[in-house]
C-alpha positions in Angstrom: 116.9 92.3 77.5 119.5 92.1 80.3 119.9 94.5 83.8 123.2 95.4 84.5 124.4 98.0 86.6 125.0 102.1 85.4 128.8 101.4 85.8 128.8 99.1 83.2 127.2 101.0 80.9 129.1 101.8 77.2 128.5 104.6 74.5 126.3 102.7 71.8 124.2 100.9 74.2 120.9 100.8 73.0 117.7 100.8 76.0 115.8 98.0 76.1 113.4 100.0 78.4 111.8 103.5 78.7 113.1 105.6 81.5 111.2 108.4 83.4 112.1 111.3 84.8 111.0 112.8 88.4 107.2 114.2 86.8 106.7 111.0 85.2 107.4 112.3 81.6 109.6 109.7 79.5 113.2 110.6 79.3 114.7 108.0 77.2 112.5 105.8 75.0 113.2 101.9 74.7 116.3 101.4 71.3 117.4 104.9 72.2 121.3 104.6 72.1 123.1 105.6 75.0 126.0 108.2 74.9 128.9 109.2 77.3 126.6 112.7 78.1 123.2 110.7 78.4 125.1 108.2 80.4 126.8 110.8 83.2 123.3 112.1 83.3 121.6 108.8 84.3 124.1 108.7 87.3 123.5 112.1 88.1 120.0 111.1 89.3 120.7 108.1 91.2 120.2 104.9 88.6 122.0 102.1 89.6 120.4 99.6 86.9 119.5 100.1 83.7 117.6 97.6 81.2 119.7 97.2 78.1 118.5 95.5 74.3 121.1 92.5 73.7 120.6 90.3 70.8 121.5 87.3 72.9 118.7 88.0 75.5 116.0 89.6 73.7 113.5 87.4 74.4 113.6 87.9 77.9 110.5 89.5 78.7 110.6 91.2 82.2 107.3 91.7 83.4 106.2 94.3 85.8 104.2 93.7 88.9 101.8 96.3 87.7 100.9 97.8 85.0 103.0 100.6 83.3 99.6 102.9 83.1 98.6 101.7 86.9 102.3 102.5 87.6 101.9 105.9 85.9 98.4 107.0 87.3 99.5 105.5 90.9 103.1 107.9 90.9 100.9 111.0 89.4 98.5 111.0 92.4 101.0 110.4 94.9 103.4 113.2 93.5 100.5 115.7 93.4 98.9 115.0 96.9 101.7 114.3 98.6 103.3 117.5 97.4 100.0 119.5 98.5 100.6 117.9 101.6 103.6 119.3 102.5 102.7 122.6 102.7 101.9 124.2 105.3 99.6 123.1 108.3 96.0 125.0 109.1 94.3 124.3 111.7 90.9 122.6 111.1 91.7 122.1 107.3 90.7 118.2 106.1 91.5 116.7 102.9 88.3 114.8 102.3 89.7 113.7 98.3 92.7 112.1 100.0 90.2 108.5 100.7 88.8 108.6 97.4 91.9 109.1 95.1 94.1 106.7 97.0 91.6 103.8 97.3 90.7 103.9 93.5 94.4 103.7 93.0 94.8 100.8 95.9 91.7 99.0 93.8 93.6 99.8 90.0 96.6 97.7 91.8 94.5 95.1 93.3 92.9 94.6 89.8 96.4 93.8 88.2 97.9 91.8 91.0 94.7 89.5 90.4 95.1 88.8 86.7 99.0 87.5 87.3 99.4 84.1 87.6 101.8 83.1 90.3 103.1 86.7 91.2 106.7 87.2 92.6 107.9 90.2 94.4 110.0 92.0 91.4 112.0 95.5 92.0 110.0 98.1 90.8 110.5 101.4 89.3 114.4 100.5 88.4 113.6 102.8 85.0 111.8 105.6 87.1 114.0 109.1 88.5 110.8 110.0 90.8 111.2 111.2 94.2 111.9 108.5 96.7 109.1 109.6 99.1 106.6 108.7 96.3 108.2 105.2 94.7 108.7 103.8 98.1 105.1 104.6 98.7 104.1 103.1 95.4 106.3 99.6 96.2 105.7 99.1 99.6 101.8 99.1 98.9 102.1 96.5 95.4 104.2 94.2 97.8 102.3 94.3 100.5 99.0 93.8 98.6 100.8 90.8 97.1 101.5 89.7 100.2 97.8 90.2 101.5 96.3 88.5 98.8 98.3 85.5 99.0 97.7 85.4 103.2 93.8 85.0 102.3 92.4 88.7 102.9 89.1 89.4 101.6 88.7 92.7 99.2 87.8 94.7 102.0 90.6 94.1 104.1 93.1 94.3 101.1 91.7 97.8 100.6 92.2 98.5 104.4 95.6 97.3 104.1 96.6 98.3 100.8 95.6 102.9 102.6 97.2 101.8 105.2 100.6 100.8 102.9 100.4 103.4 100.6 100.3 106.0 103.3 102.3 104.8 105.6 105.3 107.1 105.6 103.0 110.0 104.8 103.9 112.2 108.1 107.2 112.4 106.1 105.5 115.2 103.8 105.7 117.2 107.0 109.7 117.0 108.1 112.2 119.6 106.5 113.3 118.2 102.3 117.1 118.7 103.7 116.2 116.3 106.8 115.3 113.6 104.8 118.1 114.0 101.2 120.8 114.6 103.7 123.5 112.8 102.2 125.3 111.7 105.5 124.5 110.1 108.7 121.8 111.9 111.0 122.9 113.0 114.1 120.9 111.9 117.6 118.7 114.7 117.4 118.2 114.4 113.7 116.8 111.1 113.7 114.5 111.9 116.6 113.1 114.6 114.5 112.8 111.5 111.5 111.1 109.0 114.5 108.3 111.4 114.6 107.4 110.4 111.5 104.7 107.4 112.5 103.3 109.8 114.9 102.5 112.5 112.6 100.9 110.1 109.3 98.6 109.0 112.3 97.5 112.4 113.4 97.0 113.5 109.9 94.8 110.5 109.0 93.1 109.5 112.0 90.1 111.8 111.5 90.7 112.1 107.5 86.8 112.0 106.0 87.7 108.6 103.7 90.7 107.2 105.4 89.8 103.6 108.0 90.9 104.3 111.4 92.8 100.9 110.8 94.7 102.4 107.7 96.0 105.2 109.8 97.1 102.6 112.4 99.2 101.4 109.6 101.1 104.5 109.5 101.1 105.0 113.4 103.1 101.3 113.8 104.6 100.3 111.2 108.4 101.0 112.7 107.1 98.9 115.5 109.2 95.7 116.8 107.9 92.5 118.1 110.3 92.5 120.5 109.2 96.1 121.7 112.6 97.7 120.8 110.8 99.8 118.0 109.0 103.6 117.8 107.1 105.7 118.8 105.7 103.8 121.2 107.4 100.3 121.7 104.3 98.4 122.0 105.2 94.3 121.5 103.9 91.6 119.7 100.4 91.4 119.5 99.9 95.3 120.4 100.8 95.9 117.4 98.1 95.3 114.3 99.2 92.3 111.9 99.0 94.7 109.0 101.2 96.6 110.2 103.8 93.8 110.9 103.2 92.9 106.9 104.1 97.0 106.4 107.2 96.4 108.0 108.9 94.0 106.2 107.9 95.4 103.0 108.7 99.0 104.3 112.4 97.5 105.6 113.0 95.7 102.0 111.8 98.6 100.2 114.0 100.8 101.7 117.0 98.6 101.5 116.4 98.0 97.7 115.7 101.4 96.7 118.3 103.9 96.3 118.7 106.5 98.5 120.9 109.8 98.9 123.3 108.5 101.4 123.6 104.6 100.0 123.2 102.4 97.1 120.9 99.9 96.7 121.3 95.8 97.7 120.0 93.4 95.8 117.2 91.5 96.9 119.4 88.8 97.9 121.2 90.7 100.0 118.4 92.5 101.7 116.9 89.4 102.3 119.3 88.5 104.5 119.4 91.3 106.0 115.7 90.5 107.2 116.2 87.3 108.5 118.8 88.8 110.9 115.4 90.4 112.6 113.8 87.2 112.0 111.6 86.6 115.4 112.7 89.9 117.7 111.7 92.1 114.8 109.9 90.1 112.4 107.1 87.9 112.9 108.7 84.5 111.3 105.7 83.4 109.4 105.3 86.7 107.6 108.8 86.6 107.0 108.7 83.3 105.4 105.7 84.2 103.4 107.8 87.3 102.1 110.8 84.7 101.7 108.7 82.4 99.5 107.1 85.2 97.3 110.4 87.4 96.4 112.2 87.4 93.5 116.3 87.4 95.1 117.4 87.4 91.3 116.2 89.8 89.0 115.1 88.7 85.4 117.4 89.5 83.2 120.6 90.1 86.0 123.9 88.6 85.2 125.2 86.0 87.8 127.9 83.5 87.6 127.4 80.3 88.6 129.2 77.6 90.5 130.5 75.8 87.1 132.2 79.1 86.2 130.1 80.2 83.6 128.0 83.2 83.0 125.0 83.8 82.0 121.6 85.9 82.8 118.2 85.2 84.6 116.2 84.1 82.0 112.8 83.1 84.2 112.3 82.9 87.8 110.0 79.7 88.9 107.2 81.0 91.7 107.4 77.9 93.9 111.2 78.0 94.2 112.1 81.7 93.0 116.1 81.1 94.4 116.4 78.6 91.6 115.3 80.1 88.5 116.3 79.5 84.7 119.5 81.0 83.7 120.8 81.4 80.1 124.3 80.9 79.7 126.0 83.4 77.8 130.1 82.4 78.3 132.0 79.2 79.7 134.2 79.2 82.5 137.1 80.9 81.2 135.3 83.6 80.2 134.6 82.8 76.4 131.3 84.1 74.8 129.4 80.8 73.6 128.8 80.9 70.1 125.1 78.8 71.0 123.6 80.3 74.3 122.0 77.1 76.6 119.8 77.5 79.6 120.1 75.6 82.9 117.0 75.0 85.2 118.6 75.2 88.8 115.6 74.0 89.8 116.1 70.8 88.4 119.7 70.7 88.2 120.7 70.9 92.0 124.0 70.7 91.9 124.7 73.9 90.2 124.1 77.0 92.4 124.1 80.8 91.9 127.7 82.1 93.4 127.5 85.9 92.7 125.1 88.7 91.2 126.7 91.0 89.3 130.1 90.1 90.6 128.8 90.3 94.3 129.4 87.0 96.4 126.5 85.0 97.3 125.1 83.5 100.2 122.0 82.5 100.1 120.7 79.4 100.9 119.6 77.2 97.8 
């Protein structure tokens, strides 16, 4: 199957993967064949790629992070609790399920991140309309799990850190819906009101029967600099808690990857560099490397030219060198569809290098 972008999209496309809509219900089933009406629709609600069957690529199995039923049950308890959440406030009132329910989902994830073999940071919930409160929930905690794991944490403190991800933006379910959709750029006072978001997850969740102290540190810092030049409280360096640190990377790349009502989404290419301009002042480096080392900058199944002119998709991505991966090529320089598609391992063939995603211009270091 091959990723390409919701503009490129044709009448008598056929899916190559399900698509779900904002409840979790499937929309579109995988072969259904894509019309001008279903096709406006998907752009309606904010899909930027979509998974497409092509005979040529077929074979090209992309892989979740997760499970599709962890993926499911995960979305479903966020959506409902986070939604109860919002309500109003009473005085008093605890939510003693809220430790429970989230750590059986943190352990469902753990369980699938431990039976893949050399896992890679992958863009997740590309097929999914949910609510962006709840998918950027969802992400941040599979990445930064994957990121824990691979650091060395024992199951304990992935479960500490894997609360403290997955509810880290939670003191969002209290700020006004229009506050965060609006479509343009906040105004001063606005994005006070947004800042207050850290403060408020922590105040919910600090005495939360269920919930680790630590885990609701995780939502109190995690928009916390190294360099102190972060909020709420612009502690530095090692004030602030080193799972929080991993929290805001993975919150930052998220956020950038994701789309959102007022921008599109970059590629993780491009929001990788984007890191590395924080790199040391925000970011602690060797978390940052860590992240560098474990991402997945080209999506299977993306189209990228590369520096011999030719075309051709992302046909697997290698975990000890994910900016070189195996590409199929599908045309020759001159733009010709090749009767016999080849593939090129860039990471044994150095001299060829990947100049553009998708018709964006490259720059990343190979």
């Amino acid at each position: 199957m091959r990723l390409i972008p919701i503009g490129s999209l044709r009448a008598g496309m056929k899916l190559g993967k399900k698509i779900y809509n904002e409840d979790g219900i499937i929309l579109l089933s995988e072969n259904a064949e894509l019309t001008d009406a279903i096709i406006r629709r998907l752009k309606h609600h904010g899909l930027e790629f979509v998974y497409i069957a092509d005979a040529r690529t077929d074979d090209i199995v992309v892989q979740e992070m997760i499970e599709e039923e962890t993926q499911r049950r995960a979305l479903g308890e966020i959506r409902t609790n986070f939604r109860k959440l919002s309500g109003p406030t009473i005085k008093g009132m605890v939510y003693p399920y809220l430790g429970k329910t989230f750590a059986s989902v943190v352990e469902s994830i753990l369980d699938d991140l431990s039976s893949r073999d050399d896992a890679m940071i992958m863009m997740m919930n590309i097929n999914s309309m949910d609510h962006y409160l709840y998918r950027h929930s969802l992400n941040v905690c599979v990445y930064t799990l994957l990121l824990g794991q691979i650091h060395g944490y024992n199951k304990e403190e992935l479960t500490l850190l894997g609360l403290g991800a997955l509810l880290h933006d939670i003191g969002k379910t209290k700020l006004p819906l229009e506050l965060l959709n609006k479509p343009s750029s906040l105004t001063a006072e606005e994005f006070e009101q947004i800042k207050q978001h850290p403060e408020i997850g922590f105040k919910m969740l600090k005495d939360e029967p269920g919930i680790p102290l630590l885990s609701a540190h995780c939502a109190y810092q995690h928009h916390e600099k190294i360099d102190g030049s972060g909020y709420p409280r612009g502690i530095r360096d090692d004030e602030i808690h080193e799972f929080a640190k991993w929290i805001a990377i993975t919150d930052a790349y998220d956020a950038m990857t994701t789309h959102r009502v007022y921008h599109s989404p970059m590629l993780p290419h491009q929001a990788l560099e984007v890191l590395y301009t924080g790199c040391g002042h925000w970011y602690e480096k060797s978390k940052l490397e860590l992240f560098r080392d474990r991402v997945a900058i080209y999506p299977m199944g993306m189209t990228v030219k590369l520096s011999t002119g030719e075309v051709g998709v992302v046909a697997k991505i290698h975990g000890h060198m994910p900016q070189r991966p195996v590409v199929r090529v599908l045309t020759d320089p001159t733009g010709v569809d090749l009767k016999s598609p080849y593939e090129i391992d860039l990471s044994v063939i150095h001299s060829v290098v990947v100049t553009e995603v998708d018709g964006l211009e490259t720059v990343v270091n190979s």
